[in-house]
N, CA, C and O atoms as a CHARMM CRD file, in Angstrom:
* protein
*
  372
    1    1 UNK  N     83.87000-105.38300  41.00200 PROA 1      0.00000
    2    1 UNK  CA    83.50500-105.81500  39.68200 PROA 1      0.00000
    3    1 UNK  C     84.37500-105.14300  38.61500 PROA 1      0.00000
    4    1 UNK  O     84.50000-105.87100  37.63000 PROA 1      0.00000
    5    2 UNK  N     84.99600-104.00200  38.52000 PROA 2      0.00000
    6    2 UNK  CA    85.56100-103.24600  37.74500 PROA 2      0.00000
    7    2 UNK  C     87.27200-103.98300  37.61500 PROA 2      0.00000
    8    2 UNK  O     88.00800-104.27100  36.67200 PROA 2      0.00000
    9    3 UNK  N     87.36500-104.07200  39.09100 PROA 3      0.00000
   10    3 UNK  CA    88.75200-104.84600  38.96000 PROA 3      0.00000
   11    3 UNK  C     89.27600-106.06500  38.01400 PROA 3      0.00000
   12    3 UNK  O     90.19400-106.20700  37.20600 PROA 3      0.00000
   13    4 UNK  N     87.86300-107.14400  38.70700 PROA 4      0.00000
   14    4 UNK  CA    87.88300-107.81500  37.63500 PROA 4      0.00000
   15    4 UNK  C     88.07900-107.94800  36.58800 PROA 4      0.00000
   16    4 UNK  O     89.00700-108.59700  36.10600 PROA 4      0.00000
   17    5 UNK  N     86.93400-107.13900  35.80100 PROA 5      0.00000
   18    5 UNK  CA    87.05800-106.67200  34.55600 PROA 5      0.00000
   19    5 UNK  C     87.96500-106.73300  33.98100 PROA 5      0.00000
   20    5 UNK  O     88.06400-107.50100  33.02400 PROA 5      0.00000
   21    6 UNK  N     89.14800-105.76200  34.46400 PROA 6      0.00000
   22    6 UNK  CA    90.57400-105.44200  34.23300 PROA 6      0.00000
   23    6 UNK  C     91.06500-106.02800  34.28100 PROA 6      0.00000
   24    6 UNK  O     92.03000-105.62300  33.63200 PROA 6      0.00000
   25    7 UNK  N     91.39700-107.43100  34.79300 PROA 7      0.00000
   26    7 UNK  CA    91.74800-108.54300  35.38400 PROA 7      0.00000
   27    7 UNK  C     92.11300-109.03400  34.18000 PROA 7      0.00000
   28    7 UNK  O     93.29500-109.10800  33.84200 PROA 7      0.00000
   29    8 UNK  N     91.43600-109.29000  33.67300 PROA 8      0.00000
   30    8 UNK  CA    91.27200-110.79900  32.29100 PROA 8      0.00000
   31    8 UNK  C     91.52000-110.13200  31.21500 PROA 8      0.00000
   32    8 UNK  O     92.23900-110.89400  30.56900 PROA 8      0.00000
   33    9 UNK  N     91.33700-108.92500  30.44900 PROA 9      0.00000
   34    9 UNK  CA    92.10500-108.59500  29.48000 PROA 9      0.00000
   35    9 UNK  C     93.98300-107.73000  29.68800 PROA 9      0.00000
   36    9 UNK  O     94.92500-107.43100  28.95300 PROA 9      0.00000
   37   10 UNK  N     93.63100-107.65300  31.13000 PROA 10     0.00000
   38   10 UNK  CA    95.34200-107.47100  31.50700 PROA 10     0.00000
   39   10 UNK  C     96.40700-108.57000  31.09300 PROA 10     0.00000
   40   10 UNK  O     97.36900-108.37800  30.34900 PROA 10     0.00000
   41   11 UNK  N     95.98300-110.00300  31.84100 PROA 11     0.00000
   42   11 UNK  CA    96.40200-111.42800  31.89700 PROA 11     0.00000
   43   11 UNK  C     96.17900-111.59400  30.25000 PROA 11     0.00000
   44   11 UNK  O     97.26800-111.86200  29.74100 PROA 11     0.00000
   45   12 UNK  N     95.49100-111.54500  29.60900 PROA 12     0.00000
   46   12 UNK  CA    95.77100-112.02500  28.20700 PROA 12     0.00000
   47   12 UNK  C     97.11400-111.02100  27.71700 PROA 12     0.00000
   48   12 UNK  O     98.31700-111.26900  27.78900 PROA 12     0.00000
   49   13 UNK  N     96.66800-110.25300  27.38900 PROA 13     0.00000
   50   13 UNK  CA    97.90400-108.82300  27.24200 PROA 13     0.00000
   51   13 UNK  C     99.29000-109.94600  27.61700 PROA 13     0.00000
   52   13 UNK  O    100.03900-110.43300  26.76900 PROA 13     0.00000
   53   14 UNK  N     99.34400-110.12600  28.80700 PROA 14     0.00000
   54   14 UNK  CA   101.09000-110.39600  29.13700 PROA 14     0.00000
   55   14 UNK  C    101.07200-111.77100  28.90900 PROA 14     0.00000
   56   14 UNK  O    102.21000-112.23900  28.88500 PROA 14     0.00000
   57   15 UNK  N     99.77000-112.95600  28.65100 PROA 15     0.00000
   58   15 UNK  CA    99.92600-113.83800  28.28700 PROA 15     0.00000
   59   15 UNK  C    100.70000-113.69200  26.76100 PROA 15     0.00000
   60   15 UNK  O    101.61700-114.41800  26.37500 PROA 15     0.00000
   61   16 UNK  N    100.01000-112.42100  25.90800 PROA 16     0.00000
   62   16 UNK  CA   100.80900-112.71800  24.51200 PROA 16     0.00000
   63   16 UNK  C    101.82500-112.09800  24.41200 PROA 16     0.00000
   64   16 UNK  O    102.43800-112.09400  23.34400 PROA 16     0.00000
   65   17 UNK  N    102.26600-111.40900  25.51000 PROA 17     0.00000
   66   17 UNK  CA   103.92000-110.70000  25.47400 PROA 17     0.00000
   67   17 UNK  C    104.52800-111.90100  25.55700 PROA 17     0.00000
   68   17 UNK  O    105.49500-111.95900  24.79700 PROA 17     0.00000
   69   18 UNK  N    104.34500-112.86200  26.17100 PROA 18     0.00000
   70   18 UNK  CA   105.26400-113.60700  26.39300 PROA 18     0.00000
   71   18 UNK  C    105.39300-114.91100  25.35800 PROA 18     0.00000
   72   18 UNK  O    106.38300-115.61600  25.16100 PROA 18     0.00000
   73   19 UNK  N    103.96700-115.00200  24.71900 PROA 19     0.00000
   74   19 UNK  CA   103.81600-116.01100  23.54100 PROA 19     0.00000
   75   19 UNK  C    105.10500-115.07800  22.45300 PROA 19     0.00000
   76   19 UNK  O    105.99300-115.68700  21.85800 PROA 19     0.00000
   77   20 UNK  N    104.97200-113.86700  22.40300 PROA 20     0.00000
   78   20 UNK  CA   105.24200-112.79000  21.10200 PROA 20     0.00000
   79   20 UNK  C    107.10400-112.86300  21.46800 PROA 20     0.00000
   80   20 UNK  O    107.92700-112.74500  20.56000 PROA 20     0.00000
   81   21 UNK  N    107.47100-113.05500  22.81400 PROA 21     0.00000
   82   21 UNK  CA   108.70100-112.61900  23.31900 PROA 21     0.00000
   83   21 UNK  C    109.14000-113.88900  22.83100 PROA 21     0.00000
   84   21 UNK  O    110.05800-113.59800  22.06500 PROA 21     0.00000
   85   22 UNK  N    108.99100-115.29300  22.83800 PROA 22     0.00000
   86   22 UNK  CA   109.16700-116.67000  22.69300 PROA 22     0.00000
   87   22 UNK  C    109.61700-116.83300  21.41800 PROA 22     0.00000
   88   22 UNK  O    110.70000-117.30300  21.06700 PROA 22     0.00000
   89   23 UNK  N    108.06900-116.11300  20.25000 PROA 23     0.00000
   90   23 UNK  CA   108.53700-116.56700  19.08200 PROA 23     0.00000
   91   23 UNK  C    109.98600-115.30900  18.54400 PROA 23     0.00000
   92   23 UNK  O    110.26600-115.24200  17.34700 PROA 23     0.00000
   93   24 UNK  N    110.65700-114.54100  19.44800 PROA 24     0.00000
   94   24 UNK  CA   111.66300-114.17400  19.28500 PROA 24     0.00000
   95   24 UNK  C    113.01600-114.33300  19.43000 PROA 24     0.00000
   96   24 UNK  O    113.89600-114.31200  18.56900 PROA 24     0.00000
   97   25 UNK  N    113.08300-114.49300  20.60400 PROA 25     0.00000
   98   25 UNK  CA   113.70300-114.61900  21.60600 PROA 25     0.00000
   99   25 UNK  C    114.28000-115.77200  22.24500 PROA 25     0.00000
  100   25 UNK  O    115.46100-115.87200  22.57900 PROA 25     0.00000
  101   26 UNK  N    112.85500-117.14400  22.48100 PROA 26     0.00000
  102   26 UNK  CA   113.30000-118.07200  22.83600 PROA 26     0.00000
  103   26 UNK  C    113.82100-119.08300  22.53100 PROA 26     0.00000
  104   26 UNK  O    114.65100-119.07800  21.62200 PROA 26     0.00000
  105   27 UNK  N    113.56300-119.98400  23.05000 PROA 27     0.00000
  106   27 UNK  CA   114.22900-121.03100  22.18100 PROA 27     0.00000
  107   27 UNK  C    113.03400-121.64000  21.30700 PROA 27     0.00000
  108   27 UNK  O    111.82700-121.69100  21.54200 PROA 27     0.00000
  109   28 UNK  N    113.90300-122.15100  20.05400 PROA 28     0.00000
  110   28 UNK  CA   112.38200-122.44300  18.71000 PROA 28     0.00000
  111   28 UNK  C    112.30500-121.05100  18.06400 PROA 28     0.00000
  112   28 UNK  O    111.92400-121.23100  16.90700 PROA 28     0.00000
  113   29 UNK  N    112.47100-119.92000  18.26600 PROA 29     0.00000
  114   29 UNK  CA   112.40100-119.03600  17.91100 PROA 29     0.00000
  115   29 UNK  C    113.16100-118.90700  16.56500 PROA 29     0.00000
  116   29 UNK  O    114.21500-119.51800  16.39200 PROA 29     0.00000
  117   30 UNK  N    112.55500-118.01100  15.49400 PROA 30     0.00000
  118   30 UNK  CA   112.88200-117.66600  14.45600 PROA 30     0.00000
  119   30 UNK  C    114.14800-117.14100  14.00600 PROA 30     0.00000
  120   30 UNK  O    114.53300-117.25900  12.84300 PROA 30     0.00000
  121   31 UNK  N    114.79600-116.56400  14.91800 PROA 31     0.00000
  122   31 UNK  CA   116.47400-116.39500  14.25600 PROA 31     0.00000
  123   31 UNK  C    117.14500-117.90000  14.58300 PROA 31     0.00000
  124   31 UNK  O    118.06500-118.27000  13.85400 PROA 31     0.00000
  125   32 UNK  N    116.63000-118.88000  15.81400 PROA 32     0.00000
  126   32 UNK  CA   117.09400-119.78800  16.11000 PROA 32     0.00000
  127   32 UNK  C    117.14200-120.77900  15.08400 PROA 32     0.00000
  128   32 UNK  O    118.02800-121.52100  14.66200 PROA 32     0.00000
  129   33 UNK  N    115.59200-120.52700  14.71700 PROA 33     0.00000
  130   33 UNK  CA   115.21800-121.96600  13.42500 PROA 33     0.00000
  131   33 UNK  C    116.21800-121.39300  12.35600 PROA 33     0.00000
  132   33 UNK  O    116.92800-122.20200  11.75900 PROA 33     0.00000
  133   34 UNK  N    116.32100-120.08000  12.07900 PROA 34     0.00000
  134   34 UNK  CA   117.14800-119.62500  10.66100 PROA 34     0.00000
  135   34 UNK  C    118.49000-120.35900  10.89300 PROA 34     0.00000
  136   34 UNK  O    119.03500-120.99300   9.99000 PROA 34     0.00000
  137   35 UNK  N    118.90300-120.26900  11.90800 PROA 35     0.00000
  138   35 UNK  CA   120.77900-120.65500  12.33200 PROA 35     0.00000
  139   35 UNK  C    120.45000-121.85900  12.03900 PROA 35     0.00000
  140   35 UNK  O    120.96300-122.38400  11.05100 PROA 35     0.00000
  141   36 UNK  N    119.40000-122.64900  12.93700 PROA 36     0.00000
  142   36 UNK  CA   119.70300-124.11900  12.52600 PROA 36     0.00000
  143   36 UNK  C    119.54900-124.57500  10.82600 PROA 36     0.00000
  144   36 UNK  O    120.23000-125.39000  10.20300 PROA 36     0.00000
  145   37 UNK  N    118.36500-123.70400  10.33500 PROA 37     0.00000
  146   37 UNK  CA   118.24300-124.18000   8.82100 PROA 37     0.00000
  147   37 UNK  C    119.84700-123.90100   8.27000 PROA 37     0.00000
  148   37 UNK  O    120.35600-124.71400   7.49800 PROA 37     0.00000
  149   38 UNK  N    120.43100-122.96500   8.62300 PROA 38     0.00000
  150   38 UNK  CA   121.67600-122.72100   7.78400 PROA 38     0.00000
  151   38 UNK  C    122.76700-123.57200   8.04200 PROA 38     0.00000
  152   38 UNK  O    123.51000-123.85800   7.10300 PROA 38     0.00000
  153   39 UNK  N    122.99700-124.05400   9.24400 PROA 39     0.00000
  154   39 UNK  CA   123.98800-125.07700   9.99900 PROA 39     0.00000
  155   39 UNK  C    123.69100-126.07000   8.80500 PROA 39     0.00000
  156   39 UNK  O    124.30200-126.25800   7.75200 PROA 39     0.00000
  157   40 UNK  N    122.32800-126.74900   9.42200 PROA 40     0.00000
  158   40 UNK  CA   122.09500-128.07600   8.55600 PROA 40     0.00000
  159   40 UNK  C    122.56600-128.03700   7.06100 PROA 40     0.00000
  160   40 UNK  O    123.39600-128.86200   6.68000 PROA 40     0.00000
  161   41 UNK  N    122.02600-127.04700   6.16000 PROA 41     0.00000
  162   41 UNK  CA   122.18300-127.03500   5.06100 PROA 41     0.00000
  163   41 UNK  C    123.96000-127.06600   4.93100 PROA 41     0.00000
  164   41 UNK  O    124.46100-127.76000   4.04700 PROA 41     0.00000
  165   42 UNK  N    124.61700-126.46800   5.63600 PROA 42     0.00000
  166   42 UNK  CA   125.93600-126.33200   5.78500 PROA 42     0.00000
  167   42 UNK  C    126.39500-127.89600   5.70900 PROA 42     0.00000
  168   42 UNK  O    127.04500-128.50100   4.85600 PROA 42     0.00000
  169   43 UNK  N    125.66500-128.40600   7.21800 PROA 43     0.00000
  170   43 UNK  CA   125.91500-129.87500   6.70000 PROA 43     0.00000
  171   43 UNK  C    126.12800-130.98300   6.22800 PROA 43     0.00000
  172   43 UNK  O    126.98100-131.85500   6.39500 PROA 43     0.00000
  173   44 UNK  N    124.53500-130.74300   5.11700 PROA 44     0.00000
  174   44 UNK  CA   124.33200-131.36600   4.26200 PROA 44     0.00000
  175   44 UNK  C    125.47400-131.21700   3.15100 PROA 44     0.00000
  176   44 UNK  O    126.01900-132.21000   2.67000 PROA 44     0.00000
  177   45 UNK  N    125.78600-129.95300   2.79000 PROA 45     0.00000
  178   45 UNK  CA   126.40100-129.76700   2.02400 PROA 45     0.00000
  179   45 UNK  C    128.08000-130.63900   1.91300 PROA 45     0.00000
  180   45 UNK  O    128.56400-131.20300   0.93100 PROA 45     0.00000
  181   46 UNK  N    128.76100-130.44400   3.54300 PROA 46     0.00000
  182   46 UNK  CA   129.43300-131.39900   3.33800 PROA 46     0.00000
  183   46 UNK  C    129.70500-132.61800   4.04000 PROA 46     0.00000
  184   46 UNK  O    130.75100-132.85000   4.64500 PROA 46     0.00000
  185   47 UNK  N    128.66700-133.43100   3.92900 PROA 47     0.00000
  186   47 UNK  CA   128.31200-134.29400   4.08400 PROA 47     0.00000
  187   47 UNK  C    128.03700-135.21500   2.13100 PROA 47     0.00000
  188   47 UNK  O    128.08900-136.41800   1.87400 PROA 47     0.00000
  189   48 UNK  N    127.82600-134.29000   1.37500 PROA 48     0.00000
  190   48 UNK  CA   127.62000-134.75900   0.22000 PROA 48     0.00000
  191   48 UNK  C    129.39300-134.60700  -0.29600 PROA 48     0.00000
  192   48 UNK  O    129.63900-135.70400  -0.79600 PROA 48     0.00000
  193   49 UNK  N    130.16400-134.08000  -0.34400 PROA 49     0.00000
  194   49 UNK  CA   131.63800-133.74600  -0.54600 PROA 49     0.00000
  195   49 UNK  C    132.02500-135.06500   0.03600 PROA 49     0.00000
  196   49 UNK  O    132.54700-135.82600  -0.77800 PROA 49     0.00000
  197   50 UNK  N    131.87600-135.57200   1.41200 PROA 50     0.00000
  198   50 UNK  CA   132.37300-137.21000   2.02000 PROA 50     0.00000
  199   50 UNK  C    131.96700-138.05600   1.22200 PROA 50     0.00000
  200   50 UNK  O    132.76900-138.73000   0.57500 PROA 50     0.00000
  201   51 UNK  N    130.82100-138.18200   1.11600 PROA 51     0.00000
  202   51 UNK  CA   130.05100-139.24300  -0.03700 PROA 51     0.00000
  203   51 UNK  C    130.79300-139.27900  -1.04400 PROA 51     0.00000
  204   51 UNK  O    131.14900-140.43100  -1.28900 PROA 51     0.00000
  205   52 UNK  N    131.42700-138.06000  -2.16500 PROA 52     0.00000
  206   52 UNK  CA   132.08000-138.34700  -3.24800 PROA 52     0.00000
  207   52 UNK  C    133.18300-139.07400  -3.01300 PROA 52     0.00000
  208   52 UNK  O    133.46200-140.20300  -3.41500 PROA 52     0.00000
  209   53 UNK  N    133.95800-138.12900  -2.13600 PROA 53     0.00000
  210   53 UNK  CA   135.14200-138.58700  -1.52800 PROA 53     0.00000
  211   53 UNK  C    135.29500-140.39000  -1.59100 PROA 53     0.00000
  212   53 UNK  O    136.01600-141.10500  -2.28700 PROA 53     0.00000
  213   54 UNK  N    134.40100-140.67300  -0.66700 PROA 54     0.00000
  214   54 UNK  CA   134.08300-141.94500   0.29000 PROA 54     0.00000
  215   54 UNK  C    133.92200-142.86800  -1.27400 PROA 54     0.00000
  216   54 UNK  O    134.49200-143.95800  -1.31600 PROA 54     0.00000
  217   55 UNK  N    133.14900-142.39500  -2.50500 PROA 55     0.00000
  218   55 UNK  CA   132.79500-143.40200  -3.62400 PROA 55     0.00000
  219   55 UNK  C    134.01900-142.98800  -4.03300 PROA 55     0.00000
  220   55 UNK  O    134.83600-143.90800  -3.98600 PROA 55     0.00000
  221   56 UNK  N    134.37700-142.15100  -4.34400 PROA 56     0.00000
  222   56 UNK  CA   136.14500-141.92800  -5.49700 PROA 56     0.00000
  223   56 UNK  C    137.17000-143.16300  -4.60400 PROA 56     0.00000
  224   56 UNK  O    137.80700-144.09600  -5.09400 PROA 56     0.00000
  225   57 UNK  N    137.10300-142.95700  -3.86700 PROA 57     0.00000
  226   57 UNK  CA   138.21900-143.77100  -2.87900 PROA 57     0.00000
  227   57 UNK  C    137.86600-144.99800  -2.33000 PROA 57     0.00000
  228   57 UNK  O    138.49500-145.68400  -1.52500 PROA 57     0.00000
  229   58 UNK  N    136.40700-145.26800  -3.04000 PROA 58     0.00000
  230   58 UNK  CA   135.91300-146.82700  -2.31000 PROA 58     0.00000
  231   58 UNK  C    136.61100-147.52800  -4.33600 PROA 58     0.00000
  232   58 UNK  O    137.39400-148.47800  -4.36100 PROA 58     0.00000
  233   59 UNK  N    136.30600-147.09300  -5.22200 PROA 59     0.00000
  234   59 UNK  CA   136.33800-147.38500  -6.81900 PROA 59     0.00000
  235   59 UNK  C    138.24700-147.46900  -6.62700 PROA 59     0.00000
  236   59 UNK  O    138.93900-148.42700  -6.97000 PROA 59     0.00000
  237   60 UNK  N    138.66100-146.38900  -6.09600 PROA 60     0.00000
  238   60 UNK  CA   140.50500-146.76200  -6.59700 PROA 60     0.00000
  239   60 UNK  C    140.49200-148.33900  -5.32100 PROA 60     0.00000
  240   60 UNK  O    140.94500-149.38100  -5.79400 PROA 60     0.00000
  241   61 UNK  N    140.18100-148.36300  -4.41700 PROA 61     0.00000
  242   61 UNK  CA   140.42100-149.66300  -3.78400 PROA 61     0.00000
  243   61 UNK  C    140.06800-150.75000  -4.51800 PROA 61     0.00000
  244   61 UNK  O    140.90800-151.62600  -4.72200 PROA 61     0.00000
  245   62 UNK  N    138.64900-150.86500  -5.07300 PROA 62     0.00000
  246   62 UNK  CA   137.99100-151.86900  -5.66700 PROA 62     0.00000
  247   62 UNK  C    139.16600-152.28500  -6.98900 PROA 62     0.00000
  248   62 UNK  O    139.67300-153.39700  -7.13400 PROA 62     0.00000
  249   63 UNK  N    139.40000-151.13100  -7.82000 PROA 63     0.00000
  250   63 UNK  CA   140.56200-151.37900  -9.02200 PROA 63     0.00000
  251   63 UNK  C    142.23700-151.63500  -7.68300 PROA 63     0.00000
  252   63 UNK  O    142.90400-152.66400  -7.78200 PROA 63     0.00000
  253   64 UNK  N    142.39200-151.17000  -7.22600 PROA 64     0.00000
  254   64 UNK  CA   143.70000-152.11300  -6.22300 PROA 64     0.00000
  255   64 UNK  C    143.57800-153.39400  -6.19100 PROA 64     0.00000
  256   64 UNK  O    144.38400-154.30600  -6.37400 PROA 64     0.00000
  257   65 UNK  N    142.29800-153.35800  -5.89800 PROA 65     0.00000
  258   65 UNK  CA   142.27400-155.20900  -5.21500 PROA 65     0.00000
  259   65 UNK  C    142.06000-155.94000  -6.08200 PROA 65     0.00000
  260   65 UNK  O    142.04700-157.16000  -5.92000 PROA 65     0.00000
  261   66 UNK  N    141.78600-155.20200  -7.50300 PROA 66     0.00000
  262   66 UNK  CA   140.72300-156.45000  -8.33100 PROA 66     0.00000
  263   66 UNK  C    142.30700-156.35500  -9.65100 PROA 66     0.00000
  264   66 UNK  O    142.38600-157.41300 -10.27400 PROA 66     0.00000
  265   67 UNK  N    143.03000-155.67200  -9.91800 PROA 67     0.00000
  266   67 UNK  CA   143.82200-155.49200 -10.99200 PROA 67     0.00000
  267   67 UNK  C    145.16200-155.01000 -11.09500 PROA 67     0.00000
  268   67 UNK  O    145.10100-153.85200 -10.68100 PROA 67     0.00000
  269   68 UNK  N    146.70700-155.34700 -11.52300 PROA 68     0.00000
  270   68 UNK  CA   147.27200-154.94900 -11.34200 PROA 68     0.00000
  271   68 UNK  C    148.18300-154.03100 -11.94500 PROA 68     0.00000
  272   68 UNK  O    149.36700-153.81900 -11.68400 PROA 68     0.00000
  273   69 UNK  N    147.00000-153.23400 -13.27600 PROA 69     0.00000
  274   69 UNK  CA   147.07500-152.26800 -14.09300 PROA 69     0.00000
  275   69 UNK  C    147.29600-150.82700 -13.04000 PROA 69     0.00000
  276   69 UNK  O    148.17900-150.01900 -13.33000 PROA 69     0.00000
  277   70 UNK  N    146.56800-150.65400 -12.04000 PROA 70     0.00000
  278   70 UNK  CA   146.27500-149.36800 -11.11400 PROA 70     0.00000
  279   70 UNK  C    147.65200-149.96400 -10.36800 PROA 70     0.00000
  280   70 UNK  O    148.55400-149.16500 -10.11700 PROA 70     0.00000
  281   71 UNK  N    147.73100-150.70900 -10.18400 PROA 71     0.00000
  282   71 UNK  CA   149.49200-150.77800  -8.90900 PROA 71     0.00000
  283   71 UNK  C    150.28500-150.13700  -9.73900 PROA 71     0.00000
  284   71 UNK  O    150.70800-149.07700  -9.27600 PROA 71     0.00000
  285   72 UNK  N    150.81700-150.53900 -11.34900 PROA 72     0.00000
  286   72 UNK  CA   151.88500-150.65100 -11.61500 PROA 72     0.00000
  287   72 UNK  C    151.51000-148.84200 -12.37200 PROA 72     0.00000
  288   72 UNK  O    152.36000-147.97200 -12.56400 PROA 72     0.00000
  289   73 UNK  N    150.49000-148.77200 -12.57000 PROA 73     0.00000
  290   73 UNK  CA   150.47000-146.99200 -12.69900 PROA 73     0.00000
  291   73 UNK  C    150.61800-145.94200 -11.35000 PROA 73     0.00000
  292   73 UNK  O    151.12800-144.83800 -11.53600 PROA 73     0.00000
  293   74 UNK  N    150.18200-146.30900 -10.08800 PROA 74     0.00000
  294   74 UNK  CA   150.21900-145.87200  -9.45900 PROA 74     0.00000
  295   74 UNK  C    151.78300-145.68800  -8.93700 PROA 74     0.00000
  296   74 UNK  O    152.21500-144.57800  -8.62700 PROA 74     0.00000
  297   75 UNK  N    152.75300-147.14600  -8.85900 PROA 75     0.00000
  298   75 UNK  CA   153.81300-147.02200  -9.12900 PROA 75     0.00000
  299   75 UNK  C    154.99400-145.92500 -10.13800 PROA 75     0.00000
  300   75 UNK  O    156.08900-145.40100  -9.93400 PROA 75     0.00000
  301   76 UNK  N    154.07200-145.98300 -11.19400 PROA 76     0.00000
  302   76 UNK  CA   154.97400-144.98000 -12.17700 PROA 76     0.00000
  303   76 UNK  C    155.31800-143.79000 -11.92800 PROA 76     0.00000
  304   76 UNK  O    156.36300-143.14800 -11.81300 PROA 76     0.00000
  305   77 UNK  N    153.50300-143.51500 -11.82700 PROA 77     0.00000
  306   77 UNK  CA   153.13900-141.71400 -11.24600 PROA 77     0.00000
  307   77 UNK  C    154.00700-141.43300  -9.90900 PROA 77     0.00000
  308   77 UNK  O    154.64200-140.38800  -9.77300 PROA 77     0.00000
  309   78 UNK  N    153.97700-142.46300  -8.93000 PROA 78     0.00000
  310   78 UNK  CA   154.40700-141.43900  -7.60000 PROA 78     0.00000
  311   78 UNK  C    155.02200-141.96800  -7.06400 PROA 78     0.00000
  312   78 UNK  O    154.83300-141.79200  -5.86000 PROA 78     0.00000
  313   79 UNK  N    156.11600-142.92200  -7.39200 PROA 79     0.00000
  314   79 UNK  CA   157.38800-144.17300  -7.22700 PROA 79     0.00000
  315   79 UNK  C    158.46300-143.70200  -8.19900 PROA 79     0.00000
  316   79 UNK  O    159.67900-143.77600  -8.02300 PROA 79     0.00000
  317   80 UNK  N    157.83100-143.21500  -9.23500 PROA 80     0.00000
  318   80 UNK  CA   158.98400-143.30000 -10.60700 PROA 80     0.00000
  319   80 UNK  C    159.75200-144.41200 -10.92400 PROA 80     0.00000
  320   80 UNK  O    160.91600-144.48100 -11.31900 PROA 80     0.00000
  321   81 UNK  N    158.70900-145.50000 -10.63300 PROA 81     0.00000
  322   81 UNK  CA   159.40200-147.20000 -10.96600 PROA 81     0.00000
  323   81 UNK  C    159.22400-147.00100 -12.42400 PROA 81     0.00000
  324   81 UNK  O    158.28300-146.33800 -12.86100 PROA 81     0.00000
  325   82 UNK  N    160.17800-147.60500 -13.24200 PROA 82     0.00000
  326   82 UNK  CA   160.17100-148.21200 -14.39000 PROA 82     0.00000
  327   82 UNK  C    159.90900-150.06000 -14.83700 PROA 82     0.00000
  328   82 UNK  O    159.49200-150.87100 -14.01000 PROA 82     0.00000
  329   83 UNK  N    160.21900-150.37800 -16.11500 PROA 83     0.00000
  330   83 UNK  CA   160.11000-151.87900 -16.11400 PROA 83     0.00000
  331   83 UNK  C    161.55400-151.73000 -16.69100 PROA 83     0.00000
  332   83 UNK  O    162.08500-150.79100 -17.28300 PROA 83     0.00000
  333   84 UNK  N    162.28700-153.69100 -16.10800 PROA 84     0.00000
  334   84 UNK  CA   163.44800-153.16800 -17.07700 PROA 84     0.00000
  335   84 UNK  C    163.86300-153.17100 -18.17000 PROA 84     0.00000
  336   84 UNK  O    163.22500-153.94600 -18.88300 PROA 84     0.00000
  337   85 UNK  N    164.82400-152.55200 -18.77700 PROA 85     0.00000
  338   85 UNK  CA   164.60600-152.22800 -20.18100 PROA 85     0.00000
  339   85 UNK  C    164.26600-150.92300 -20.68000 PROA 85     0.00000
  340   85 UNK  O    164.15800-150.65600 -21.87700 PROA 85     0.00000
  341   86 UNK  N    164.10300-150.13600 -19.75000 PROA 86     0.00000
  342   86 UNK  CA   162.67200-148.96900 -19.76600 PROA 86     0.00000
  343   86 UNK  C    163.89700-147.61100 -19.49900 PROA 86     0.00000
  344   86 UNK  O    164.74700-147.64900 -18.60900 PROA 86     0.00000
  345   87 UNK  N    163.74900-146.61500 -20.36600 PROA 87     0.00000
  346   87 UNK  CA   164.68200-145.33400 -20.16400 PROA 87     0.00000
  347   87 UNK  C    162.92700-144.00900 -19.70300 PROA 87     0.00000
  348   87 UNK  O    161.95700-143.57700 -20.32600 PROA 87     0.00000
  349   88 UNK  N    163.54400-143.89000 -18.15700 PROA 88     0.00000
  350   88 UNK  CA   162.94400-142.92000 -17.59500 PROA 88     0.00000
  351   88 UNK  C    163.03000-141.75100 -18.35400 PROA 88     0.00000
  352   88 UNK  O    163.99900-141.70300 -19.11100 PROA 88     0.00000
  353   89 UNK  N    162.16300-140.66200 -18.34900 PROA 89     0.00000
  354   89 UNK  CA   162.40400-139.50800 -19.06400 PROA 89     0.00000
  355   89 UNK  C    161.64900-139.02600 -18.27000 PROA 89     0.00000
  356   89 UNK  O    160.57200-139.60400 -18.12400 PROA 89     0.00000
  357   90 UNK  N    161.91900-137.82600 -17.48300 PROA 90     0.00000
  358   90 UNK  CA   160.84900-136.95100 -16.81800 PROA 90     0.00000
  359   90 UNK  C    161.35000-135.20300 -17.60500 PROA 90     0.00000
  360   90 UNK  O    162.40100-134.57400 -17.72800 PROA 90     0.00000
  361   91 UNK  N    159.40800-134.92100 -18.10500 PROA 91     0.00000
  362   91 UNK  CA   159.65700-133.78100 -18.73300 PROA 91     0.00000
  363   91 UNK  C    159.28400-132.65900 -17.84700 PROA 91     0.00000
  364   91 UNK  O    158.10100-132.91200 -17.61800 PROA 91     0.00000
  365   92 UNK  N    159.63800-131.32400 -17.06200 PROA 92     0.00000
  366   92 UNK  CA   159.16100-130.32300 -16.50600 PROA 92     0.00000
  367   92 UNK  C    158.67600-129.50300 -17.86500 PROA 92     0.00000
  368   92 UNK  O    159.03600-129.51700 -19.04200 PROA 92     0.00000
  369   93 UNK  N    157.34400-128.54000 -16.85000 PROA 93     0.00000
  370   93 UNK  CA   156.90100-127.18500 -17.86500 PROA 93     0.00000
  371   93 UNK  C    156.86400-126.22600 -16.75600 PROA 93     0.00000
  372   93 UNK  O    156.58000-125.04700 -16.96900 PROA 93     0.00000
């Protein structure tokens, strides 16, 4: 009868070492959830940077396709096309 006894609050004992070791240690565990909260947020973060990206660069296509004000600037800036008639001048600072 004494053994017994001993029995069942022993088995709880290492039942919660091992509940207590889990929420440390295992997996789900609290440094684990911290890494993942920080990954994700990492994520998120650039995941919102693509999005701008993705709208800045969906708007210069939309003005490509729709007008040919953005060609003939885009031309100027990084072609150095002129119209003719036209005296180039490039100023350095």
């Amino acid at each position: 009868m004494i053994v017994g006894s001993r029995v069942v609050p022993v088995l709880l004992i290492v039942l919660l070492i091992i509940v207590h070791a889990q929420l440390w240690i295992g997996r789900g565990s609290l440094p684990s959830v911290n890494e993942m909260q920080r990954r994700l947020s990492e994520q998120a973060a650039l995941n919102a940077k693509a999005e701008a990206d993705n709208a800045r660069l969906a708007a210069e296509v939309k003005d490509l396709r729709e007008g040919l004000e953005m060609v003939e600037e885009k031309a100027r800036e990084e072609l150095g096309m002129v119209k003719p008639n036209e005296i180039f001048v490039q100023v350095t600072r």
